[in-house]
N, C-alpha and C positions, 0 to 999 in steps of 0.2 A: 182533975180538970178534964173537961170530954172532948172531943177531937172537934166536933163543931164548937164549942167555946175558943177550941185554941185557933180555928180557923177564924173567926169572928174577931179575934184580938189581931191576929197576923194583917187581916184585912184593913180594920180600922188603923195601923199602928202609927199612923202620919197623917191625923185629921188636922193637925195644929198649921199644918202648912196652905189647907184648903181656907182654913177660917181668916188666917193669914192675909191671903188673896182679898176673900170679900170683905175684912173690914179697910183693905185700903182701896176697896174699889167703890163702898157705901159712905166712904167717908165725905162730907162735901166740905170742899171741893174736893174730889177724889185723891189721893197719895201715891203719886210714881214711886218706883220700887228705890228712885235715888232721893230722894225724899224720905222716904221710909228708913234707907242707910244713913244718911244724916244725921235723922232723930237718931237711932240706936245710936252714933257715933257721939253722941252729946250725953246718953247715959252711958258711956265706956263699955260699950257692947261695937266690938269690929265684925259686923257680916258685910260680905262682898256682892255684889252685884250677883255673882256667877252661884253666889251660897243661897242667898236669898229665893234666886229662881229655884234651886236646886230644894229649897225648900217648900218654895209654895209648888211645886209640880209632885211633892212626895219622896224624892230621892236622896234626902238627906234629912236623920232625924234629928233633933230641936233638944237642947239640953234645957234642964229647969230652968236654970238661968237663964237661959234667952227667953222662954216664954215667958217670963215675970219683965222682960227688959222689951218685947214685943208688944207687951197689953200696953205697957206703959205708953209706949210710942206712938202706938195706934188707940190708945185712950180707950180698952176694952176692958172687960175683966179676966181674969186667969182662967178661973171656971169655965166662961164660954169659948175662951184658945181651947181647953184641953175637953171639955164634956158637950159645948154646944148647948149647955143650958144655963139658967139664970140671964140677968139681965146684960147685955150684953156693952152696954155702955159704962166705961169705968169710972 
């Protein structure tokens, strides 16, 4: 792997928290981040207020599991949390 691939990967390595952000802010009516904890908490995924920020600002990264329990919540698909492509409605 070449040093700009691995800087390219280092770069990207917490998109899931940016997509995060705007599908609860495209959603309409839009999804407070305690709304958001809610739903995860109804598919037995516990993130906290303080995780969640900590996610969507990039400072905390996202186990698979959550991102399969995130699309859910947010009604996206996996694909567009983790690649940003495909359709982005689940």
């Amino acid at each position: 792997m070449s040093i700009s691939s691995i800087i390219l990967l280092v770069e990207k390595r917490n998109i899931v928290g940016i997509r995060v952000r705007q599908a609860r802010k495209a959603a309409k009516p839009s999804i407070t981040q305690s709304d958001l904890i809610a739903r995860l908490q109804l598919l037995d995924m516990s993130i906290d207020q303080s995780g969640l920020s900590k996610i969507e600002n990039g400072q905390r990264p996202v186990t698979d599991i959550e991102v399969f329990a995130l699309a859910k919540a947010l009604k996206v698909t996996e694909e567009w949390l983790l690649k940003g492509t495909g359709n982005p409605s689940g």
